[in-house]
SERO-4910 file (N, C-alpha, C, O; in steps of 0.05 Angstrom, whole numbers):
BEGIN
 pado doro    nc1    nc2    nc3   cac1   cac2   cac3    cc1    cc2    cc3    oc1    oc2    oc3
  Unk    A   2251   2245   1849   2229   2232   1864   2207   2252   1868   2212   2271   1883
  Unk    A   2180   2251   1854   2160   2257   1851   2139   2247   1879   2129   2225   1881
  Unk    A   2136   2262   1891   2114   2264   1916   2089   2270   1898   2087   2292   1885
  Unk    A   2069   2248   1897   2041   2249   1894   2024   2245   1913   2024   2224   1926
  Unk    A   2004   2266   1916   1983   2273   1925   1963   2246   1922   1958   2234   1901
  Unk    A   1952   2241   1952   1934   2219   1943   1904   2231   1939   1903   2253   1950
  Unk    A   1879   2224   1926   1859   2242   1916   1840   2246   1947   1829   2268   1949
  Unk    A   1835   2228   1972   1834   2227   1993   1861   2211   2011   1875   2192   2003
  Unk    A   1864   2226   2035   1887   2214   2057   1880   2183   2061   1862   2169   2052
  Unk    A   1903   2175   2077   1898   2146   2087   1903   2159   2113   1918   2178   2117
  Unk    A   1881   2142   2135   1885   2152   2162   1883   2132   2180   1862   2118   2183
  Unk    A   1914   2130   2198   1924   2104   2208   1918   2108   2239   1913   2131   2248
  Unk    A   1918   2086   2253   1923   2091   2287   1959   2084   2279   1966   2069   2261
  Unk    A   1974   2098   2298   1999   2094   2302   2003   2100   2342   1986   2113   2353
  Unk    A   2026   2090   2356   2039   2096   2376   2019   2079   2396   2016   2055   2394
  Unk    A   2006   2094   2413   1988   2085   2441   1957   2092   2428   1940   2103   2443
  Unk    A   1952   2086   2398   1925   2101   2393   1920   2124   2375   1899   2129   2362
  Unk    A   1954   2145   2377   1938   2172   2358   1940   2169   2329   1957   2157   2317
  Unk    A   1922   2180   2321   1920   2178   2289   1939   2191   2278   1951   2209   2289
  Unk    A   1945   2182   2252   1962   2200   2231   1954   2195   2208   1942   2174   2201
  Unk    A   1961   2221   2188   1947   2228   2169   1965   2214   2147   1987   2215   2157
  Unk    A   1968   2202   2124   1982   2197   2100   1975   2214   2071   1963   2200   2055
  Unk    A   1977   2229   2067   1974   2242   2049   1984   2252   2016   1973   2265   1998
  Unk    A   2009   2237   2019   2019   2234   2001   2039   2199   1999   2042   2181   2016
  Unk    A   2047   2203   1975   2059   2177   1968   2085   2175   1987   2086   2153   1997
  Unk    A   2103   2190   1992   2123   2197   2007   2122   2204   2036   2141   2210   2050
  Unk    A   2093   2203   2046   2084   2201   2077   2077   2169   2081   2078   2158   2102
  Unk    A   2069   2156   2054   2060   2125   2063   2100   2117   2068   2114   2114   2088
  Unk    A   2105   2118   2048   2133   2106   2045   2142   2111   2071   2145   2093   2087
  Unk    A   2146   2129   2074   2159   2131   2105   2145   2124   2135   2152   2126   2158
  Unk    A   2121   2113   2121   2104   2110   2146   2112   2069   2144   2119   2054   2161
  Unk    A   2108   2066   2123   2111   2023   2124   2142   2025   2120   2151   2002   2118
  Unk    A   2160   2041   2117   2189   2036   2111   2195   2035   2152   2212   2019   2160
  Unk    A   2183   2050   2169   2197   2051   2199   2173   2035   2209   2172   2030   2233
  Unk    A   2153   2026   2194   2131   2005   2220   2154   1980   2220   2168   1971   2202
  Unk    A   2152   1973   2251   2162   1947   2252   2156   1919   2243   2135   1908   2247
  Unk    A   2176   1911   2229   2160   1878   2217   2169   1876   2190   2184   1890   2176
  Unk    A   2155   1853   2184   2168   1847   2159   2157   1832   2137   2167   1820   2117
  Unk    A   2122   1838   2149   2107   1826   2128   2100   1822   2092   2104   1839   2075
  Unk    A   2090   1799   2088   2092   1804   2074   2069   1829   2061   2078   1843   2043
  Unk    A   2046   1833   2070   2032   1866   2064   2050   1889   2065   2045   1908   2051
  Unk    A   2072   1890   2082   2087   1912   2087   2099   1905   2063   2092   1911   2040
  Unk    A   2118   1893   2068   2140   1892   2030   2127   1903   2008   2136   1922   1995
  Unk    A   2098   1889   2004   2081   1901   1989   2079   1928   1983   2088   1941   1964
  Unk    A   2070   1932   1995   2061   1968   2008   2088   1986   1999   2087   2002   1980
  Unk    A   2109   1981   2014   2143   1988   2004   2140   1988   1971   2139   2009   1958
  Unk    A   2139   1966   1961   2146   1956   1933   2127   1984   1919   2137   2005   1912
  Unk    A   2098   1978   1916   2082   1997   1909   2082   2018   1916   2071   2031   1898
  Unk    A   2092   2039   1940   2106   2071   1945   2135   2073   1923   2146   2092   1912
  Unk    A   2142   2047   1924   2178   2059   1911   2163   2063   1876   2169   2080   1860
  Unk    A   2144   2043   1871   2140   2038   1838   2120   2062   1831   2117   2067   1808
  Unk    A   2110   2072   1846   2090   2105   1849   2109   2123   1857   2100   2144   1865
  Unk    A   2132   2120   1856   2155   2146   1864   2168   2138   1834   2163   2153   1816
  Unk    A   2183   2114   1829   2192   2117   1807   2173   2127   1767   2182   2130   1745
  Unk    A   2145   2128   1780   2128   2140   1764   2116   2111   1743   2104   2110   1722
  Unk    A   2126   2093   1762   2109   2066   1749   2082   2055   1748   2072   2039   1731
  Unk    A   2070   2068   1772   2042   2059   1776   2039   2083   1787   2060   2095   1789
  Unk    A   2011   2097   1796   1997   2116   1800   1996   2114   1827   1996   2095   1843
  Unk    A   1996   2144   1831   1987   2149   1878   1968   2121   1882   1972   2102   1896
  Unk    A   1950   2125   1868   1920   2113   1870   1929   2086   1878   1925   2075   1899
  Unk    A   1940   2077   1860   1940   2044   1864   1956   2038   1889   1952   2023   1908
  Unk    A   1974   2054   1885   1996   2049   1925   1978   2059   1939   1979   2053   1963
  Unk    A   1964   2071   1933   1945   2071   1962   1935   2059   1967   1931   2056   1991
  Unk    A   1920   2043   1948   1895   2024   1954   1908   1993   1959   1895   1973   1963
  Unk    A   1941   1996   1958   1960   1966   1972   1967   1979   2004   1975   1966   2023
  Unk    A   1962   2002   2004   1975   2015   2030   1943   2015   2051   1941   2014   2075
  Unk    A   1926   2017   2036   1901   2010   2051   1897   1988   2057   1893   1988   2081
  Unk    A   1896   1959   2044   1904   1937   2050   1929   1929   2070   1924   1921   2093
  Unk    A   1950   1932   2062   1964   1934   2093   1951   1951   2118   1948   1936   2137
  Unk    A   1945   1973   2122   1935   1982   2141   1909   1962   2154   1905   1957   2177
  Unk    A   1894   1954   2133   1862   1939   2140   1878   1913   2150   1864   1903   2168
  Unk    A   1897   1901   2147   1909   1870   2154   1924   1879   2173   1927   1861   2189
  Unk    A   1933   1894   2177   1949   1907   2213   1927   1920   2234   1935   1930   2255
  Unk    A   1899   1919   2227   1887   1937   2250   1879   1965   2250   1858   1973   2259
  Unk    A   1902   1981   2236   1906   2007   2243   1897   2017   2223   1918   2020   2211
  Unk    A   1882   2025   2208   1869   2038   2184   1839   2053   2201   1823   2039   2214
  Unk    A   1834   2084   2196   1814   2092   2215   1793   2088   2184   1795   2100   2163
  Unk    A   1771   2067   2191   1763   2058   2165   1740   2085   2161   1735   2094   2139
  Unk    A   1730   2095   2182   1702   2127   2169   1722   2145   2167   1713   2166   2176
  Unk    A   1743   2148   2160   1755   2184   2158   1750   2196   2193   1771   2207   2199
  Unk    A   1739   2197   2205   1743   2212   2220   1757   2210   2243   1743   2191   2252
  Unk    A   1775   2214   2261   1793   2217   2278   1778   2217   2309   1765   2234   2321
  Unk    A   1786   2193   2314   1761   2194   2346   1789   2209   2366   1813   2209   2359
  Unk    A   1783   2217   2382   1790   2220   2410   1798   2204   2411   1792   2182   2402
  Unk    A   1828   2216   2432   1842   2187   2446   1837   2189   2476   1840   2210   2488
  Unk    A   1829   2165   2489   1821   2175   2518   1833   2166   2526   1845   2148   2515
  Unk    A   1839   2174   2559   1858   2173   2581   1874   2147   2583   1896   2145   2595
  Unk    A   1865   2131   2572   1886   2093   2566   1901   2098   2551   1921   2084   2554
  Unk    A   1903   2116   2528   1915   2118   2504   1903   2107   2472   1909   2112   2449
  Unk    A   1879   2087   2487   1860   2080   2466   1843   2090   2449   1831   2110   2457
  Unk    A   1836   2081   2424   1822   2101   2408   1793   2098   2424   1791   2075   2432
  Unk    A   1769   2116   2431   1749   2117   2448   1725   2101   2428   1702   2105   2436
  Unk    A   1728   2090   2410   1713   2080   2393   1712   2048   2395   1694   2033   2389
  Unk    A   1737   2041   2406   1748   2009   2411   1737   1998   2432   1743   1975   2438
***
């Protein structure tokens, strides 16, 4: 199992608000393999990390199904940059 580098991160809200970074193919996988649920974008997302580990399809393309799940859950920080989380636990941008 081959960990590929994605060419830019995917950067999610997770927990009460804080961001996390995805950076490789093996940080998404483990990130939609423990989100709760059972969508069908998530399965997706799963399917496309396991077929970019088994060296079937490229980082690139699981990311850009792993961005799509993130954009259809909410949690995708869509400018790159990481706001502050303020005293609610909310991202201060929301």
């Amino acid at each position: 199992m081959l960990s590929q580098p994605f060419e830019k991160p995917v950067r999610v809200w997770v927990g009460l608000g804080f961001p996390r970074q995805l950076n490789t193919v093996v940080d998404a996988y483990q990130f939609v393999t423990q989100w709760c649920g059972n969508s069908p974008e998530q399965k997706a997302a799963i399917r496309a990390c396991k077929a970019a580990l088994a060296g079937e399809i490229d980082a690139e393309t699981a990311r850009g199904i792993l961005v799509q799940f993130a954009k259809r859950k909410d949690i995708l920080v869509e400018d790159g940059i990481m706001h502050p989380v303020t005293i609610a636990g909310r991202p201060s941008h929301l």
